[in-house]
C-alpha positions in Angstrom: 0.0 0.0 0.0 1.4 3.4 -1.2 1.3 6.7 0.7 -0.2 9.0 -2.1 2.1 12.0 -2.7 -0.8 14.3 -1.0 -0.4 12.8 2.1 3.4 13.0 2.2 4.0 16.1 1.3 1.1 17.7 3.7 1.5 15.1 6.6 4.6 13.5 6.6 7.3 15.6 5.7 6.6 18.8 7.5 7.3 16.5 10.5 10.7 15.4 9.6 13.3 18.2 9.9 15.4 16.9 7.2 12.2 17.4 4.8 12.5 14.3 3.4 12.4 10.5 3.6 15.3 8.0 4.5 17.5 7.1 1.6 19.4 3.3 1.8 22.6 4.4 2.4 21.4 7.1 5.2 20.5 3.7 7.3 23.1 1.9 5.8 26.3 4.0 6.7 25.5 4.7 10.5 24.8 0.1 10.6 27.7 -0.5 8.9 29.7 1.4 11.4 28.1 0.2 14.6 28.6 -3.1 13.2 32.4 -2.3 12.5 35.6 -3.0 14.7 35.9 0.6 15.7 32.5 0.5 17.5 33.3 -2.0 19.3 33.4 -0.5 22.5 30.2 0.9 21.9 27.2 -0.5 24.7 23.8 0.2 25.5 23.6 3.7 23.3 20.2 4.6 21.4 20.8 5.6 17.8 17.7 7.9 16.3 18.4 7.5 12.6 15.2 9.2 12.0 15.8 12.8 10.1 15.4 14.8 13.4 11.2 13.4 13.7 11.8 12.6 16.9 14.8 14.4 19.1 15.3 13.8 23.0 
């Protein structure tokens, strides 16, 4: 089921910050890195990959 453009562009992007929705590679990068060597020391953090939406 598709979000008709409408809807997105009235109700869902003025909500994000970035104005716009997540491209692969903006998940991809930040998983790749957790998932690295060099994070390994990284424990019990909370990663928002969400455009800003939601900031605490």
């Amino acid at each position: 089921m598709a979000i008709s453009q409408q809807i997105l562009e009235s109700k869902i992007l003025p909500q994000i910050p970035v104005a716009r929705l997540a491209r692969p590679e903006g998940i991809a990068g930040p998983v790749a890195d957790l998932a690295s060597d060099e994070a390994a020391f990284v424990a019990g953090a909370n990663f928002s990959i969400n455009g800003g939406q939601q900031m605490y």
